[in-house]
N, C-alpha and C positions, 0 to 999 in steps of 0.2 A: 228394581225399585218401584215403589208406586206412583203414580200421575194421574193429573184429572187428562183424558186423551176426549176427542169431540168425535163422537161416530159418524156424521155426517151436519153440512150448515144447517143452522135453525137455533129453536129456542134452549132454554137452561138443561132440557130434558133431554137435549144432546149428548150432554159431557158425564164422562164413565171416570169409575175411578179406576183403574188399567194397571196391571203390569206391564211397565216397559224397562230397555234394556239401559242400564245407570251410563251415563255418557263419562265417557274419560277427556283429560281438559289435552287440549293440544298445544302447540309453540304458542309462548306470551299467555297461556290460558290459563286459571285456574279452577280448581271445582269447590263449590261450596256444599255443605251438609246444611238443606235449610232450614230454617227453622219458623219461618215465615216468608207469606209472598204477596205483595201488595195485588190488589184486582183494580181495575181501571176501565173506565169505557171502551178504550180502544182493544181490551179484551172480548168483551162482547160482539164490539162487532168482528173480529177476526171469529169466533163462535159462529156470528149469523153468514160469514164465508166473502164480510168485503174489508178485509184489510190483514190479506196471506203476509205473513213473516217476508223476509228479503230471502232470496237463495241461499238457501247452504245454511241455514239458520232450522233448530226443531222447531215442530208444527206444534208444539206446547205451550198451551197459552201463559201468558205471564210477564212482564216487564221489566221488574223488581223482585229483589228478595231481601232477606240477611240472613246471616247465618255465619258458619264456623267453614274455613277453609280446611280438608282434607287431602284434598292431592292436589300440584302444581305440574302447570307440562315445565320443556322444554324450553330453551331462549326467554327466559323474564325478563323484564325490561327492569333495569334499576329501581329498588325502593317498592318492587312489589309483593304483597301480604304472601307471608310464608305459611307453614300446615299448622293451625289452632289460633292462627287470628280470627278474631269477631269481624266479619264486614261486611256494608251494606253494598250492593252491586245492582247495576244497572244493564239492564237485558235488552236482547232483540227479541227475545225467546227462552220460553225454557223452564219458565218458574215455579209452574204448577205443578211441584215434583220435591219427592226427598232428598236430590240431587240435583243442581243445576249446574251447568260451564258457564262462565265468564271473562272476555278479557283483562286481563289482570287492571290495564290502566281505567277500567269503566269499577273498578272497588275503590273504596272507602272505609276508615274507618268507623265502626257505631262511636256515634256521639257519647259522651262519659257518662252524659245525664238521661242514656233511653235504655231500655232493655231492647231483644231482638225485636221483640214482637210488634214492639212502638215503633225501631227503627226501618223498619219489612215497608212502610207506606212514604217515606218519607224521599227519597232518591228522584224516583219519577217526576213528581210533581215537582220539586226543587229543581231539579235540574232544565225543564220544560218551562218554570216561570223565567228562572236568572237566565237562560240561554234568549226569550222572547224580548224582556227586559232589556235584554243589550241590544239584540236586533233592531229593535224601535226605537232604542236610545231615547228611553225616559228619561225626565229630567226631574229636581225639585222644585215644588211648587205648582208640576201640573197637574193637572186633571185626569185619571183614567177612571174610564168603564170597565167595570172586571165582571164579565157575566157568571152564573152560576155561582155566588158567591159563599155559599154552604156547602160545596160538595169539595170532592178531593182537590183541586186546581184552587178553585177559591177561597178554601180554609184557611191554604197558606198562604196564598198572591195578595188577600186583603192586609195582615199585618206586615209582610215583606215589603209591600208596597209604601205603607205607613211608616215602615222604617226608613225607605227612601224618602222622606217627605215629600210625599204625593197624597194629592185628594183623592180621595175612592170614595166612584160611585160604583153600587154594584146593583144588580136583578138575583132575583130569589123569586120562590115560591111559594109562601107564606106570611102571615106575619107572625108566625114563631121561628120562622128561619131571618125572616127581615130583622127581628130582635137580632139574633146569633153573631148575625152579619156586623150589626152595629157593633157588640161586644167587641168582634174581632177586630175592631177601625175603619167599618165604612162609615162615610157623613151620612151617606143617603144609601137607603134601601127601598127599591124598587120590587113590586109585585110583578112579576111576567105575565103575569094574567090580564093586568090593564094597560093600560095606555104608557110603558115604561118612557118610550121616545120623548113622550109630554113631559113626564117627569124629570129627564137628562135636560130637557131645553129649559124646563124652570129650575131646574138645580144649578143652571148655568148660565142665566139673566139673558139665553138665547145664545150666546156664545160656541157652545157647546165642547166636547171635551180631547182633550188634546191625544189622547191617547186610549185605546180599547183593546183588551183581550178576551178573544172571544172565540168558545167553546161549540158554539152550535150552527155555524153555515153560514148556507144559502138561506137559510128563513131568514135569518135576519140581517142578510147584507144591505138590502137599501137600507132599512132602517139606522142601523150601522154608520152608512155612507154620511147618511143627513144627521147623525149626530157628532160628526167628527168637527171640530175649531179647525179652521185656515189653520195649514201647515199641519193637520190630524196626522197620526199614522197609526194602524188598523194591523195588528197580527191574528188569524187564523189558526185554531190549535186542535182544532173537534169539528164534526162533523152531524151534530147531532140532530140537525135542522137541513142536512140533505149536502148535496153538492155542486148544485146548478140552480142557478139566479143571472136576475134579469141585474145591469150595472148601468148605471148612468154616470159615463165618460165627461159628459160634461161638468157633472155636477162635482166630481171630483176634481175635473182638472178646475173649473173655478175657485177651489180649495184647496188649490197645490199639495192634494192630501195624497197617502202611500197606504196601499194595501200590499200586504205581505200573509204567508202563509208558510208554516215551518212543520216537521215531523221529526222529530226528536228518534224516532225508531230507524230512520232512511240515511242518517248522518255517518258520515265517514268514523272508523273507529280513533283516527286522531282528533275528528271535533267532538267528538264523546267521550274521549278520555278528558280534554283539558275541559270540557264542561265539567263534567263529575270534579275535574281540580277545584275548579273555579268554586263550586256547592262546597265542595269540604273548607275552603278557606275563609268562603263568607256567609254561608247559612249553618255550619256547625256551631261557632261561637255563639250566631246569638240564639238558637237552640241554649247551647249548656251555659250562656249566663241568664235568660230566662226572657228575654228580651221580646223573641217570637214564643209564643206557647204552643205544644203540641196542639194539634187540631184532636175534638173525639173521635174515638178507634171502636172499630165495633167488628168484631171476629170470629169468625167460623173454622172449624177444622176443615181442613183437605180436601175429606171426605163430603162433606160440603158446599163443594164448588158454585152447586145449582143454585141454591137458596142464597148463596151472595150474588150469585147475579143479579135475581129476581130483584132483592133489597136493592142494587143499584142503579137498574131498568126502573124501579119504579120513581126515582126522587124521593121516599121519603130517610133516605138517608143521611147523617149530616155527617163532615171528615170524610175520615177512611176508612177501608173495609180491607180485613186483610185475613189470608186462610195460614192457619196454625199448622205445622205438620209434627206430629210425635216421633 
């Protein structure tokens, strides 16, 4: 089969598109024919050689896919997709390819209302907000910070979030993405370019915000820290802003606030399978009744791997980026 395979760490000009050898699914496994494969930050940086797959996991970058099941191993567990189901699956590895394995419980039905191609972006992200979501136990009526709130995490986290009835404030990079952002259901959109912290304290009469999801580090954990309301809590999802920062203990513990940090890729495959439950029971419906709207899609062939990176290395991306495979 074909793959994008990465010759060695570095930039887009890395990744080959490769003959390798089609993987067959093992006990509880099954293989998809993809037909789309979602790209993500955290592919990149496995590309630049700092975020290697878990053991026993292919070195093929990819997260996500959907596609059409073809062969099933071994031991399936109850209720899982037999050979010519459409589903979207959730990966440690493996995507970027016209074949992927997957445990049977990390698939999904495609929602009624997507085609593959729409459905290829949509797993990851979903299941990485709802899983955070619950970790920090949002509530209605508060406040959260949703950083990056035009790219793939925050296209969806902003109306998901609004569907919880939550305030969203988010940061952007623009004020045509700041626009976007509003559409999507943030109150407030922030430029990251200026003085966003300013912005959260006067969005918030100084108060500041009860809850933040945040995509980029260490650069902005103080800033983070000081924008958190007594009893904050702070989930960690990206690392795009590094991974060592200076913490003021005090200043948190005066705020009985909670920082936390999650990897959706490191997770045991029983907490991945009932996450993936959890996305199909409550972010499918309001998909196909219209409720959340797809975030925009923007797509490259296979063949193509490079120049989706580039497009999402550089920010001016908005949604999601997802590579096609014929």
């Amino acid at each position: 089969m074909k793959a994008i395979t990465v010759e060695a760490p570095g930039g887009p000009e890395q990744l080959r598109f490769s003959d390798v050898e089609t993987p067959d699914p093992g006990p509880g496994e099954v293989r998809v024919r993809v037909t789309a494969a979602g790209v993500n930050r955290a592919d990149l940086l496995q590309r630049q050689g700092y975020y290697p797959p878990p053991a026993g996991i292919s070195q093929i970058l990819g997260l996500e896919v959907a596609g059409v099941v073809d062969a099933v191993g071994s031991d399936q567990p109850s209720g899982s997709p037999v050979v010519g189901d459409q589903v979207v699956a959730l990966l440690a590895g493996g995507g970027y390819a016209q074949y992927a394995v997957a445990p049977a419980g990390q698939c999904a039905p495609v929602p009624t209302t997507m085609n593959l191609k729409q459905a290829a972006g949509i797993m990851e992200t979903a299941a990485t907000v709802v899983s955070n979501f619950d970790h920090i136990g949002v509530r209605p009526g508060e406040t959260i910070l949703i950083h990056g709130g035009t790219g793939g995490i925050g296209s969806f986290a902003i109306p998901y979030a609004k569907h919880l009835w939550l305030r969203v404030i988010t940061t952007v990079g623009s004020a045509e993405k700041a626009e976007l952002a509003r559409d999507a259901g943030a109150e407030v959109a922030l430029d990251y370019h200026q003085d966003w912290e300013q912005g959260v304290r006067s969005a918030t009469d100084g108060a500041g915000v009860d809850a933040i999801l945040d995509i980029i580090g260490a650069k902005y954990l103080e800033a983070n820290v000081r924008c958190l309301a007594r009893g904050g809590r702070m989930t960690v999802i990206g690392l795009q802003g590094g991974t060592k920062a200076t913490l003021d203990i005090g200043r948190l513990l005066s705020k009985a606030a909670t920082i936390t940090a999650t990897s959706l890729r490191f997770r045991p495959l029983a907490e991945k399978a009932a996450i993936v439950r959890q996305v199909q029971a409550r972010v499918w419906p309001l998909f196909e009744s219209g409720a959340i709207p797809l975030a925009p899609l923007t797509t490259f062939r296979l063949d193509q791997a490079a120049e989706a990176h580039d497009l999402l290395a550089s920010g001016r991306s908005f949604g999601k980026i997802v590579l096609t495979v014929d």
